[in-house]
Biopython code that builds the backbone (N, CA, C, O; Angstrom):
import numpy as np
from Bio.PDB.StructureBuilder import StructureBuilder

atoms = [
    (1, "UNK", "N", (-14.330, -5.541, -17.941)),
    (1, "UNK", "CA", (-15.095, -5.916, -16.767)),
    (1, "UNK", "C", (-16.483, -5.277, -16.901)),
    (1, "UNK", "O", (-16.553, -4.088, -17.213)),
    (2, "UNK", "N", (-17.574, -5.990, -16.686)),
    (2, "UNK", "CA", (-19.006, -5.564, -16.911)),
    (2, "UNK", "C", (-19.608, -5.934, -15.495)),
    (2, "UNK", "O", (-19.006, -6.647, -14.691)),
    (3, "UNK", "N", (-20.729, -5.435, -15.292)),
    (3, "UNK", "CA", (-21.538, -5.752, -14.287)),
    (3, "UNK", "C", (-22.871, -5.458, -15.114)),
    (3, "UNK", "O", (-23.231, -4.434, -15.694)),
    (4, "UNK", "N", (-23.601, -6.953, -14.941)),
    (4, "UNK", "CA", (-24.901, -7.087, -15.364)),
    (4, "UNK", "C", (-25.991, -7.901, -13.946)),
    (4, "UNK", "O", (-25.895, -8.853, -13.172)),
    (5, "UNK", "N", (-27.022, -6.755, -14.283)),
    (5, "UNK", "CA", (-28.184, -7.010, -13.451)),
    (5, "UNK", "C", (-28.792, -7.779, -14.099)),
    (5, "UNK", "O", (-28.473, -7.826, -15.287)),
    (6, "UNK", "N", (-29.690, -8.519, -13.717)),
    (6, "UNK", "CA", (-30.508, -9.445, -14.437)),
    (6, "UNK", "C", (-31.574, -9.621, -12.866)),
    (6, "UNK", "O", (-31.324, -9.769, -11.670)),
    (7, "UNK", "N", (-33.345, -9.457, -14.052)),
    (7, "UNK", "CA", (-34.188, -9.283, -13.170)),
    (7, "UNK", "C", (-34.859, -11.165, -12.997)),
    (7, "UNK", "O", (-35.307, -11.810, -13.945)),
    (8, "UNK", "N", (-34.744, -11.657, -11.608)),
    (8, "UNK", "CA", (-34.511, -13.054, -12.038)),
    (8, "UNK", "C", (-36.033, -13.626, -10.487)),
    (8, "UNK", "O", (-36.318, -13.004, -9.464)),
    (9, "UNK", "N", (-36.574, -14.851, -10.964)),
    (9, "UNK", "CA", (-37.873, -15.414, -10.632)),
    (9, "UNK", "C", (-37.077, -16.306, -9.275)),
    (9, "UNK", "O", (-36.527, -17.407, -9.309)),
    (10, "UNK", "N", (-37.250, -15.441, -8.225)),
    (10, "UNK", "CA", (-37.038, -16.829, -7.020)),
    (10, "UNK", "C", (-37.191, -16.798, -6.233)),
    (10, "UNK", "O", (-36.674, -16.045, -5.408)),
    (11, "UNK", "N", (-38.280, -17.905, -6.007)),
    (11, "UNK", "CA", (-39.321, -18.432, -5.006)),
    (11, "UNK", "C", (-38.498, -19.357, -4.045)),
    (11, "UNK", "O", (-39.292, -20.084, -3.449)),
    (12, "UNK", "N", (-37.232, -19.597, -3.680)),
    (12, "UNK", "CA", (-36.980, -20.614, -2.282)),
    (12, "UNK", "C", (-35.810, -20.592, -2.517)),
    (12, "UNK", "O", (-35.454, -20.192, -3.625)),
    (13, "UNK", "N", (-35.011, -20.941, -1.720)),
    (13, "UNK", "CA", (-34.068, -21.378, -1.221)),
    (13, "UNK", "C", (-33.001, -22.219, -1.623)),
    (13, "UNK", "O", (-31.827, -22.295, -1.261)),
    (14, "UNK", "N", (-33.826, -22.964, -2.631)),
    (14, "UNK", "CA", (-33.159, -24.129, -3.390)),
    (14, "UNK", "C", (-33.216, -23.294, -4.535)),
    (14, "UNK", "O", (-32.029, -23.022, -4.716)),
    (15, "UNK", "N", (-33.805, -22.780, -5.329)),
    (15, "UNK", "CA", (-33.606, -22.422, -6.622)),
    (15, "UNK", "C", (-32.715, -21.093, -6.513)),
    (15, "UNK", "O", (-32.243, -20.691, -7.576)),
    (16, "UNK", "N", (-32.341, -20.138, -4.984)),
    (16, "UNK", "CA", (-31.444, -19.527, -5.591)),
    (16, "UNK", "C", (-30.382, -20.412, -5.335)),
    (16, "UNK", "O", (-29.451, -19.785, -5.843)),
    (17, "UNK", "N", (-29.817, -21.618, -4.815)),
    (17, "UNK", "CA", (-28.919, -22.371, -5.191)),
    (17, "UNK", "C", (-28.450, -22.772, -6.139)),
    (17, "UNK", "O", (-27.249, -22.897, -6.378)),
    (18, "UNK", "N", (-29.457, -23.058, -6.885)),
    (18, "UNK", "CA", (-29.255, -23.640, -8.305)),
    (18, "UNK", "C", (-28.753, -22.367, -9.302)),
    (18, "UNK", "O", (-27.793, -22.681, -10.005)),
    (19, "UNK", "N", (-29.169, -21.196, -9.450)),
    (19, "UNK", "CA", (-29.323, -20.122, -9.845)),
    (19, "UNK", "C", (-27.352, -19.908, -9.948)),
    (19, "UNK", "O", (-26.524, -19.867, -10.858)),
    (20, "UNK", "N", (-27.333, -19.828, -8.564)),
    (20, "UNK", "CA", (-25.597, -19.483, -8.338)),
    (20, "UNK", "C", (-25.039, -20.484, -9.092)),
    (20, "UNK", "O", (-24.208, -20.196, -9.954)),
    (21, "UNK", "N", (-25.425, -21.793, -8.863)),
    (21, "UNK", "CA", (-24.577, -23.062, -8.998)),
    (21, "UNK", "C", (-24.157, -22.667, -10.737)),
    (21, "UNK", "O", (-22.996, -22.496, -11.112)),
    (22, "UNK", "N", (-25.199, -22.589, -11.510)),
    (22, "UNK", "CA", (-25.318, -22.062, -12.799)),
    (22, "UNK", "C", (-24.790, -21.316, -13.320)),
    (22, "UNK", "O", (-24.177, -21.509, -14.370)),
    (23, "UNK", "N", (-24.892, -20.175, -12.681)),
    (23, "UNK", "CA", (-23.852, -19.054, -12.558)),
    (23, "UNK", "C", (-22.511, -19.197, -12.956)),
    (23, "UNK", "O", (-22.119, -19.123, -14.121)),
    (24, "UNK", "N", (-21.687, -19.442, -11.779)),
    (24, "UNK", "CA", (-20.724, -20.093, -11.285)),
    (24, "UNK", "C", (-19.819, -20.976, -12.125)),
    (24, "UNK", "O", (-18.608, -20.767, -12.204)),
    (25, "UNK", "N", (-20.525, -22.105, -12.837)),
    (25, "UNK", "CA", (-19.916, -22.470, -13.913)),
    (25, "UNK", "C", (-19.070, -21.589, -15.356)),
    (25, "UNK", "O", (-17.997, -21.750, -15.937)),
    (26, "UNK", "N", (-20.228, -20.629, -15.495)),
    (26, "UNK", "CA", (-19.426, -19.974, -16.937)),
    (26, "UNK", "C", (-18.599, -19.362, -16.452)),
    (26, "UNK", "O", (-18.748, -18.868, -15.335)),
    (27, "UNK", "N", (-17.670, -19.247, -17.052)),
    (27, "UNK", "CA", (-16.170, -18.618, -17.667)),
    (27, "UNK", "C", (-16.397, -17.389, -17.397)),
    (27, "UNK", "O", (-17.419, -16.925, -17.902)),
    (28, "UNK", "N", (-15.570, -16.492, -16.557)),
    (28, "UNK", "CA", (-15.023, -14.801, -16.621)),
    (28, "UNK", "C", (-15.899, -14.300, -15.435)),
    (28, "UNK", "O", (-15.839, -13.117, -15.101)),
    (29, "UNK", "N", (-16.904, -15.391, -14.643)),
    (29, "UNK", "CA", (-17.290, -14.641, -13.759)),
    (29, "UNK", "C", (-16.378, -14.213, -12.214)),
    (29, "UNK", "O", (-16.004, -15.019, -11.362)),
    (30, "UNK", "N", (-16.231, -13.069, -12.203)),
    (30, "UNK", "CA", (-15.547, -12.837, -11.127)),
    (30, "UNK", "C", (-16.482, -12.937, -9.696)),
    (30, "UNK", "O", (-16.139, -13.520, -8.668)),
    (31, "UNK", "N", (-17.815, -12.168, -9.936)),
    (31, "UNK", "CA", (-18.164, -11.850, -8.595)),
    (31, "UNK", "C", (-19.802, -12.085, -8.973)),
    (31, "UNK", "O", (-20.185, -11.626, -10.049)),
    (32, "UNK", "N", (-20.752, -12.775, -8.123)),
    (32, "UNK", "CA", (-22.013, -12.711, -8.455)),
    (32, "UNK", "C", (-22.806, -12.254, -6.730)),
    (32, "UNK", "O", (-22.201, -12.132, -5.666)),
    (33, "UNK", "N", (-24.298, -12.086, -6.983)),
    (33, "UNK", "CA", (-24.750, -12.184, -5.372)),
    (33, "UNK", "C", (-26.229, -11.818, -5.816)),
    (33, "UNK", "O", (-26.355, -11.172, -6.856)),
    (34, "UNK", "N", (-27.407, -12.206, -5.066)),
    (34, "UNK", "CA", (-28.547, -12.406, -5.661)),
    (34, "UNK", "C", (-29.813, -11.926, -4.703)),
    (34, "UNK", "O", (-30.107, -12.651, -3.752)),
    (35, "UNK", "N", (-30.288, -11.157, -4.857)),
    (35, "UNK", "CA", (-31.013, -10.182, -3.930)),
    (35, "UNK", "C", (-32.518, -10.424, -3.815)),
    (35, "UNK", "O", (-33.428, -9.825, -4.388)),
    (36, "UNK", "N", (-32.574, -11.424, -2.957)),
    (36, "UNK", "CA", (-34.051, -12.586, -2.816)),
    (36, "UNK", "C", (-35.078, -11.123, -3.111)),
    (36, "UNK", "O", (-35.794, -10.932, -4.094)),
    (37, "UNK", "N", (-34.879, -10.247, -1.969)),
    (37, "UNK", "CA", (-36.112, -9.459, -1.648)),
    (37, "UNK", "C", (-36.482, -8.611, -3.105)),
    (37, "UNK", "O", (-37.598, -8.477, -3.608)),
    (38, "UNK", "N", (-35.038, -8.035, -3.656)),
    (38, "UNK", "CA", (-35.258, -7.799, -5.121)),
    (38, "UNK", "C", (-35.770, -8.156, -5.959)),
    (38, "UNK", "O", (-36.550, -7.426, -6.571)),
    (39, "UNK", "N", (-35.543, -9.370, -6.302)),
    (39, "UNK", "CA", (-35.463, -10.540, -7.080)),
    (39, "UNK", "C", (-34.470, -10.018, -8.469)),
    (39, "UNK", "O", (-34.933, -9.988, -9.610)),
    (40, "UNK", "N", (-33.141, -9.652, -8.156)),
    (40, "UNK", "CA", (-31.992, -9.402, -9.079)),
    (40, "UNK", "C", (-31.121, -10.176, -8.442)),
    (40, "UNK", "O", (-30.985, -10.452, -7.250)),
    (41, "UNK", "N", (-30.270, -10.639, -9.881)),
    (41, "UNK", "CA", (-29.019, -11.005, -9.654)),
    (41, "UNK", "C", (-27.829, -10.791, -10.008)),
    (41, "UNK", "O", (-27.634, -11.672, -10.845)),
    (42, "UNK", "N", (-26.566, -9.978, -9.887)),
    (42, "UNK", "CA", (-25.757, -9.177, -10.044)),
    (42, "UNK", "C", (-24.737, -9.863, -10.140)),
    (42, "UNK", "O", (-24.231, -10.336, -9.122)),
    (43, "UNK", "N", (-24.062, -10.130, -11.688)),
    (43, "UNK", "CA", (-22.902, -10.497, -12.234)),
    (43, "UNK", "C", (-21.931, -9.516, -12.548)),
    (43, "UNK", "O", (-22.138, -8.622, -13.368)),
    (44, "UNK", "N", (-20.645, -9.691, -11.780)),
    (44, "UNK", "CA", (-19.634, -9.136, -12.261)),
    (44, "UNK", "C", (-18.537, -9.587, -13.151)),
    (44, "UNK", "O", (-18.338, -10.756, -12.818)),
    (45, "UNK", "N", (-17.791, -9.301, -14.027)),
    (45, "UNK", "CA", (-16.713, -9.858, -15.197)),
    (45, "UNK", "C", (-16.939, -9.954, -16.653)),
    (45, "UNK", "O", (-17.739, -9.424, -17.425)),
    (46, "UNK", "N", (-15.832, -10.928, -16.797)),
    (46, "UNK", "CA", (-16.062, -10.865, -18.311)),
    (46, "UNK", "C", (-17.230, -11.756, -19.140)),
    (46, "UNK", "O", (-16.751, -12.424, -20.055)),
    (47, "UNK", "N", (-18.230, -11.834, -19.017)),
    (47, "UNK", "CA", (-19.303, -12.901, -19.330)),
    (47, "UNK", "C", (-19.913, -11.953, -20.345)),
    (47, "UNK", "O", (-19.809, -10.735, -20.485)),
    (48, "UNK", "N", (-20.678, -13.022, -21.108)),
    (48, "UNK", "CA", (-21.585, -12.386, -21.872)),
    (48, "UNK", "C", (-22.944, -12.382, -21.045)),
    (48, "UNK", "O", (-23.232, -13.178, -20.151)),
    (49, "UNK", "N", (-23.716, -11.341, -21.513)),
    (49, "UNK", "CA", (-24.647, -11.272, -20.684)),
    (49, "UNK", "C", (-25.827, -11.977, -20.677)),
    (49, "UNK", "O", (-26.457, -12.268, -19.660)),
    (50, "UNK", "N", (-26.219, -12.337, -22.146)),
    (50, "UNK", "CA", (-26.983, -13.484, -22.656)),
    (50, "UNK", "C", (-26.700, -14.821, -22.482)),
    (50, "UNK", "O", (-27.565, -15.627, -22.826)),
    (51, "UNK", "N", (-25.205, -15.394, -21.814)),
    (51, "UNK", "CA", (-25.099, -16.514, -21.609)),
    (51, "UNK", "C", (-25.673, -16.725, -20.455)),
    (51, "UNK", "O", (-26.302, -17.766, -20.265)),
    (52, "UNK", "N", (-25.501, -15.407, -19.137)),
    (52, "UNK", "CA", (-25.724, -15.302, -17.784)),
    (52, "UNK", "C", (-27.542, -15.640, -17.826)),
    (52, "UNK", "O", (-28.131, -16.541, -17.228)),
    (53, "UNK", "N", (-27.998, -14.815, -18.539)),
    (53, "UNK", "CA", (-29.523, -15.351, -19.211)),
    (53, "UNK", "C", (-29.932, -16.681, -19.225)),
    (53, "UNK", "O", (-30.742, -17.259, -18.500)),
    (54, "UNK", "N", (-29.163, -17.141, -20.282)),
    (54, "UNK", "CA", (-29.587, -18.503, -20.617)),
    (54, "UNK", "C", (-29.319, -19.518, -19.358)),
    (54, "UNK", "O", (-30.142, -20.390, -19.081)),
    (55, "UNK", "N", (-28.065, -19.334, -18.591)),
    (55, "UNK", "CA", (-28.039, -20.445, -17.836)),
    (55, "UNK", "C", (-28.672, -20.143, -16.494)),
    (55, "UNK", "O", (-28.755, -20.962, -15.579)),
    (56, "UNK", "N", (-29.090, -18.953, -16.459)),
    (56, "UNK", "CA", (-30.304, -18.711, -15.369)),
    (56, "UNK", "C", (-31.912, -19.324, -15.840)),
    (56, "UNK", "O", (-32.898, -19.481, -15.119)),
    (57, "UNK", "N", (-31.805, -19.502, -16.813)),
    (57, "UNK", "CA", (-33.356, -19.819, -17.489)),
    (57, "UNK", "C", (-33.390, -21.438, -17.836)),
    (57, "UNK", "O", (-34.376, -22.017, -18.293)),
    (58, "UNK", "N", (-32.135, -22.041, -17.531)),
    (58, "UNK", "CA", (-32.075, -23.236, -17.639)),
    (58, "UNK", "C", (-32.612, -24.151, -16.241)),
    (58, "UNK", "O", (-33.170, -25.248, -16.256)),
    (59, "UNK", "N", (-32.283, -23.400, -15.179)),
    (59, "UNK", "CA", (-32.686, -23.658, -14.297)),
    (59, "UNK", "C", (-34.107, -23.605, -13.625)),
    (59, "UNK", "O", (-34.609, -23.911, -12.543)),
    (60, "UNK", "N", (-34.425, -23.156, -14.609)),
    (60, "UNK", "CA", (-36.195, -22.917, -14.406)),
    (60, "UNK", "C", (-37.178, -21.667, -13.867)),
    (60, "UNK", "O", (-38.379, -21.581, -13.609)),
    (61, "UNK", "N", (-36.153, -20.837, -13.835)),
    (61, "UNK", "CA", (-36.371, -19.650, -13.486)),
    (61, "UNK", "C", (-36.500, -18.655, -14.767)),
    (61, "UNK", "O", (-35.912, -18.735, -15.846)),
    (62, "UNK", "N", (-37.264, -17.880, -14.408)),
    (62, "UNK", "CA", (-37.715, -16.533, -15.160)),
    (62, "UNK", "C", (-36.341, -15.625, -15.377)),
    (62, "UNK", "O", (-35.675, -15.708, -14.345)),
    (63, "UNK", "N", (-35.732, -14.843, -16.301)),
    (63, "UNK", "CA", (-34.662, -14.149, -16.118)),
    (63, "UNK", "C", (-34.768, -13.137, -17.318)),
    (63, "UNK", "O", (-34.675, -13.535, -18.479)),
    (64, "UNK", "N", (-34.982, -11.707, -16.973)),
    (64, "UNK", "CA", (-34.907, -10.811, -17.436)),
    (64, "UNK", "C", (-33.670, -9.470, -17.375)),
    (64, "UNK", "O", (-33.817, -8.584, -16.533)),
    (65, "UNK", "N", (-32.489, -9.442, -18.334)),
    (65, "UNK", "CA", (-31.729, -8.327, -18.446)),
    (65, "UNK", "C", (-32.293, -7.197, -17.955)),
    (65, "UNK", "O", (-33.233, -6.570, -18.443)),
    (66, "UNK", "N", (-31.635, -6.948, -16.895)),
    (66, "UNK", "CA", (-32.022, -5.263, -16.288)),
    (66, "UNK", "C", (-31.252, -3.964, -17.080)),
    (66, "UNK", "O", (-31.742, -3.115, -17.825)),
    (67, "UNK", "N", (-29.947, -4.139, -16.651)),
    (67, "UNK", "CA", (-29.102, -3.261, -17.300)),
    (67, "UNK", "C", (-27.594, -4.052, -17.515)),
    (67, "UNK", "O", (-27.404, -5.114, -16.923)),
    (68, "UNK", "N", (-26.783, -3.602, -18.193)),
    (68, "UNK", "CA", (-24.952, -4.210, -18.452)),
    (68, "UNK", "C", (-24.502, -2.782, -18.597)),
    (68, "UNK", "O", (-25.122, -1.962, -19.273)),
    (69, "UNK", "N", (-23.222, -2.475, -17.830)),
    (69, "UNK", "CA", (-22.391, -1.490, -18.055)),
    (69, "UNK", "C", (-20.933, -1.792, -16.852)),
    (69, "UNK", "O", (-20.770, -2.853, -16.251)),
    (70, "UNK", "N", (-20.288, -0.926, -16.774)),
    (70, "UNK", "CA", (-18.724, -0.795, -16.005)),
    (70, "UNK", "C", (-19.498, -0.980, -14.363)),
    (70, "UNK", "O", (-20.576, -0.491, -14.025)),
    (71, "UNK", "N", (-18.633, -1.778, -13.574)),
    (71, "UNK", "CA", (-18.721, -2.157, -12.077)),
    (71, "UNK", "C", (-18.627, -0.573, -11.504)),
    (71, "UNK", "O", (-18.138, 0.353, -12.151)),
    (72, "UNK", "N", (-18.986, -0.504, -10.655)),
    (72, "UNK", "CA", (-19.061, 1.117, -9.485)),
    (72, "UNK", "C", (-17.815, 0.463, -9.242)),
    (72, "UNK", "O", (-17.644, -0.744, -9.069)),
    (73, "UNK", "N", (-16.620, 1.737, -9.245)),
    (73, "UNK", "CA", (-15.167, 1.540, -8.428)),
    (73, "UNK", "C", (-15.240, 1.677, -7.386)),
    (73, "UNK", "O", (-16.179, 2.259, -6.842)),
    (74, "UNK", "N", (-14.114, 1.099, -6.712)),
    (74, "UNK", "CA", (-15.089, 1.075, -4.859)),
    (74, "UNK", "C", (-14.651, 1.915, -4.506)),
    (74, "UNK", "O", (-13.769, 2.460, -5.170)),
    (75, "UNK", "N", (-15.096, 2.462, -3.189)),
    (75, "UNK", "CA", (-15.058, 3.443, -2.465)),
    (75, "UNK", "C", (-14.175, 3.784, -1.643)),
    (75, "UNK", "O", (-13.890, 3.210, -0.592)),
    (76, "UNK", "N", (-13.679, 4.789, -2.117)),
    (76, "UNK", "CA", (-12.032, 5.374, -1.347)),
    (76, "UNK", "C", (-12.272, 5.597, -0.207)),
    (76, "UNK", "O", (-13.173, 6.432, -0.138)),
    (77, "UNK", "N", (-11.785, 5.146, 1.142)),
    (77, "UNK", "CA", (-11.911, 5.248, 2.165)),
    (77, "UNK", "C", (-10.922, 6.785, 2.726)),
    (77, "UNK", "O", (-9.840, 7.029, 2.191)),
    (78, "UNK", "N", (-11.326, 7.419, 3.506)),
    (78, "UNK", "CA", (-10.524, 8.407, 4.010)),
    (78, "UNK", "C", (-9.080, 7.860, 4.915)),
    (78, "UNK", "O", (-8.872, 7.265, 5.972)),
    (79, "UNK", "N", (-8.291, 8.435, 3.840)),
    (79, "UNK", "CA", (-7.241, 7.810, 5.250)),
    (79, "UNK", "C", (-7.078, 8.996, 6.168)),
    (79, "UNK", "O", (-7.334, 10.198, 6.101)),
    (80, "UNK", "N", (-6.327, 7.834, 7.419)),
    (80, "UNK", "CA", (-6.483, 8.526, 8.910)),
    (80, "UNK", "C", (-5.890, 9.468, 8.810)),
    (80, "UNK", "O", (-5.165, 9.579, 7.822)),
    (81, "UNK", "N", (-5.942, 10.358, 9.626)),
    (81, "UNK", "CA", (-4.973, 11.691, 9.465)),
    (81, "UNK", "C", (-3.217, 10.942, 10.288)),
    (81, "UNK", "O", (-2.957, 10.095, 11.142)),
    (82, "UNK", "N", (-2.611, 11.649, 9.613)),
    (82, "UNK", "CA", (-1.262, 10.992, 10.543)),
    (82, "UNK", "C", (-1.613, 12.130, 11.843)),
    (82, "UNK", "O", (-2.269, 13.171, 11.788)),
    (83, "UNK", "N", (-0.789, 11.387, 13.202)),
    (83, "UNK", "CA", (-0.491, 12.512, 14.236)),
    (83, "UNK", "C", (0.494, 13.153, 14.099)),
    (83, "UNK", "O", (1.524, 12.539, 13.822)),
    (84, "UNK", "N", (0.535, 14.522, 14.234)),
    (84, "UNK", "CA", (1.670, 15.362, 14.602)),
    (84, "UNK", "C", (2.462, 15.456, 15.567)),
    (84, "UNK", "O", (2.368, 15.532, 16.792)),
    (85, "UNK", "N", (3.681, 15.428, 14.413)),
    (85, "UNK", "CA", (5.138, 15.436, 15.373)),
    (85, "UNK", "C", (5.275, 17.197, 15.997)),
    (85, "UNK", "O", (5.173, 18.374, 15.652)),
    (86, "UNK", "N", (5.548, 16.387, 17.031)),
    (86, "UNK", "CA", (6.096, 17.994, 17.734)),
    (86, "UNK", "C", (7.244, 17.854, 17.869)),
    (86, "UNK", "O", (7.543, 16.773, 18.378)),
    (87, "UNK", "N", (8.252, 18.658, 17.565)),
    (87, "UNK", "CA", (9.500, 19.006, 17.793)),
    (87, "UNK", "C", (10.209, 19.806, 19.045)),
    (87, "UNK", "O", (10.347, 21.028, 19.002)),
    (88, "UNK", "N", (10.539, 19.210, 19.889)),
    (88, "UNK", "CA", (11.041, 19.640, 21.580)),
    (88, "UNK", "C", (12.395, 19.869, 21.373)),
    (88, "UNK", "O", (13.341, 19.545, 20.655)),
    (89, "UNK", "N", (12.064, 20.599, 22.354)),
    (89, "UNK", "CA", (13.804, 21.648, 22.211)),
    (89, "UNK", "C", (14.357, 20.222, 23.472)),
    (89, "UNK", "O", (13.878, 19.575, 24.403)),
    (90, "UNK", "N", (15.855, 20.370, 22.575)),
    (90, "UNK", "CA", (16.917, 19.337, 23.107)),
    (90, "UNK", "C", (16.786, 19.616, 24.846)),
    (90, "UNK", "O", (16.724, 20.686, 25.451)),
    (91, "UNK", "N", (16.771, 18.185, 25.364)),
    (91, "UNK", "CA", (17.003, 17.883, 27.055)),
    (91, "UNK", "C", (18.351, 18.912, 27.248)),
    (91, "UNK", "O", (19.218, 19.165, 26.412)),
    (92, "UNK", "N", (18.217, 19.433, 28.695)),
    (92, "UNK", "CA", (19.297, 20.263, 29.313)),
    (92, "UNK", "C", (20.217, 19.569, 29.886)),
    (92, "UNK", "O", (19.926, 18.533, 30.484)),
    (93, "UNK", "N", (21.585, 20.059, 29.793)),
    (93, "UNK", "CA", (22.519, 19.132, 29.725)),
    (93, "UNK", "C", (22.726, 19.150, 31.130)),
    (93, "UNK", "O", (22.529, 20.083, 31.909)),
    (94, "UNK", "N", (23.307, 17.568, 31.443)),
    (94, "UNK", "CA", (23.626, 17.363, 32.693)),
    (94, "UNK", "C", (23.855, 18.129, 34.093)),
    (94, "UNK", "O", (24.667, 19.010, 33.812)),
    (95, "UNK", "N", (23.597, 18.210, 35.210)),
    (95, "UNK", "CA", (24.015, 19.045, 36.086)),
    (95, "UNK", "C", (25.298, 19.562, 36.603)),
    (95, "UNK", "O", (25.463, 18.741, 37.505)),
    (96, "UNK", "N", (26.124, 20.193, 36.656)),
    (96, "UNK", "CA", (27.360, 20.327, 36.499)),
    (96, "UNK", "C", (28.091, 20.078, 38.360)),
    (96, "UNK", "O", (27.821, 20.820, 39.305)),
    (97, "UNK", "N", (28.759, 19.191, 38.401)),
    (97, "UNK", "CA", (29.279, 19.165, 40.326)),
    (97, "UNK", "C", (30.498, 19.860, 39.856)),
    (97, "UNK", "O", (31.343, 19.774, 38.964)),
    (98, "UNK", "N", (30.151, 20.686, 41.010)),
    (98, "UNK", "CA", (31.530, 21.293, 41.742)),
    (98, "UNK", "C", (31.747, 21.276, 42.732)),
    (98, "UNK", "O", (30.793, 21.336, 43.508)),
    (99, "UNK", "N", (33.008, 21.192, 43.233)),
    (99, "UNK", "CA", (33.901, 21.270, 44.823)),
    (99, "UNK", "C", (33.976, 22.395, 45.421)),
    (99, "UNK", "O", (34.721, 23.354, 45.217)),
    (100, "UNK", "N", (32.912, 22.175, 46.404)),
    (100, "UNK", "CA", (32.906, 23.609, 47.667)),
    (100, "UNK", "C", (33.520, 23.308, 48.776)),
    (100, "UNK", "O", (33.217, 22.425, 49.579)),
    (101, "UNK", "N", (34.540, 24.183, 48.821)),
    (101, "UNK", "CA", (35.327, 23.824, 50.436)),
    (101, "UNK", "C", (33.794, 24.678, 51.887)),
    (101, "UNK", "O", (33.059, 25.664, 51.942)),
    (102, "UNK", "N", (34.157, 23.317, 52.830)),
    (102, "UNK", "CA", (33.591, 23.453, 53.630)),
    (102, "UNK", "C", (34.839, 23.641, 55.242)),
    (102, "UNK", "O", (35.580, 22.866, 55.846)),
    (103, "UNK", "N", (34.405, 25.364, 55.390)),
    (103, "UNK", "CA", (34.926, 25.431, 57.049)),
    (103, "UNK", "C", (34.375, 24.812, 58.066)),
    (103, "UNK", "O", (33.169, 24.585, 58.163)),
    (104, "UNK", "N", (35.272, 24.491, 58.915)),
    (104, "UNK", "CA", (34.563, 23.884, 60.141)),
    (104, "UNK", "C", (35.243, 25.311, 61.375)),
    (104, "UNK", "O", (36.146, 26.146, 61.421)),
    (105, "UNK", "N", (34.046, 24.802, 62.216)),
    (105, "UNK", "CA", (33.963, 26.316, 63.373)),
    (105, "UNK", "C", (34.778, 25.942, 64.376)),
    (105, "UNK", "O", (34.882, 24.715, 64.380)),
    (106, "UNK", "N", (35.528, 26.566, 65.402)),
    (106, "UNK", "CA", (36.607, 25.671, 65.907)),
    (106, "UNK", "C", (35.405, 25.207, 67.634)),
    (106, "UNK", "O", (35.717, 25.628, 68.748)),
    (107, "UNK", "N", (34.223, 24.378, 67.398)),
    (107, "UNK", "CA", (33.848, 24.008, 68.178)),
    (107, "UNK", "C", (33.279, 22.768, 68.171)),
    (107, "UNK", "O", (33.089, 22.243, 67.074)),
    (108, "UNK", "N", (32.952, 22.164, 69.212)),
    (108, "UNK", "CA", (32.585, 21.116, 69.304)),
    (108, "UNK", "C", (31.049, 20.734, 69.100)),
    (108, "UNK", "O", (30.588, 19.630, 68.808)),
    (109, "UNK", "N", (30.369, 21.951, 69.332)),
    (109, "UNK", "CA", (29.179, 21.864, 69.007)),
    (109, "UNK", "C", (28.274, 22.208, 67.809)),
    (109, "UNK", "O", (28.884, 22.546, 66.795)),
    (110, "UNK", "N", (27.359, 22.192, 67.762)),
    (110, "UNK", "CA", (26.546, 22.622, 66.708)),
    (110, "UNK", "C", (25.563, 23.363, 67.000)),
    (110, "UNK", "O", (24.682, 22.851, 67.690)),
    (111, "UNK", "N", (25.405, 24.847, 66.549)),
    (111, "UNK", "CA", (24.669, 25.792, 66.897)),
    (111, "UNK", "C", (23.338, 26.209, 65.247)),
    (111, "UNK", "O", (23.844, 26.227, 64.125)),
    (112, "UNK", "N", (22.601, 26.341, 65.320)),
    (112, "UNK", "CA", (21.824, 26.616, 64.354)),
    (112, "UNK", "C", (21.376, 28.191, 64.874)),
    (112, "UNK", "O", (20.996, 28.352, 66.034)),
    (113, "UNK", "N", (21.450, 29.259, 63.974)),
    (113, "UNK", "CA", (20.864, 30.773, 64.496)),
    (113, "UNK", "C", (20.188, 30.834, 63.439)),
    (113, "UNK", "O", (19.473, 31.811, 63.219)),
]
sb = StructureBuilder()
sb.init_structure("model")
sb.init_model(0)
sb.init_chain("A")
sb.init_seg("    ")
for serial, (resi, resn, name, xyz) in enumerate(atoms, 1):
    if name == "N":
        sb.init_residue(resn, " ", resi, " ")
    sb.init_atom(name, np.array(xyz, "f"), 0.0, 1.0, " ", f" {name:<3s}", serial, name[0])
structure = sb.get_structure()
């Protein structure tokens, strides 16, 4: 896998169309993209780099080899941190009923003191 710059002539809109279209055709290109304000155009794969030349120059454009070498590996993103488990002490066990005998007062009423 190579990535070649190529310093390339383009004046409108239509000719970087043509430029890609050109491109595009040869064999092994994986990835291209063409940087008006630059004026580079950046081939990625297995191509020769002089073909990328020629069929840029066929199109009527100016095309000068910048540099060819290995693609930048992309960029490892940080992974998220996981959240932490907290570990809670086990729920308290059920409430326990018990049977309380209840006296009754030998009256008829109800007194609160």
């Amino acid at each position: 896998m190579k990535k070649t710059e190529l310093k390339v002539s383009i004046p409108c809109q239509k000719s970087r169309t043509q430029v890609l279209k050109a491109v595009a055709k040869l064999a092994g290109v994986d990835q291209m993209s063409v940087d008006g304000q630059k004026g580079t155009l950046t081939v990625v794969g297995e191509v020769d780099p002089i073909l990328v030349a020629k069929a840029v120059r066929k199109t009527g454009s100016v095309a000068e080899i910048i540099s060819v070498g290995p693609p930048k590996p992309p960029e490892k993103k940080p992974e998220p941190e996981k959240p932490l488990l907290l570990l809670l002490p086990p729920p308290p066990p059920p409430p326990y009923l018990a049977e309380v005998p209840v006296q009754h007062y030998g009256g008829p009423y109800c007194s609160i003191l």
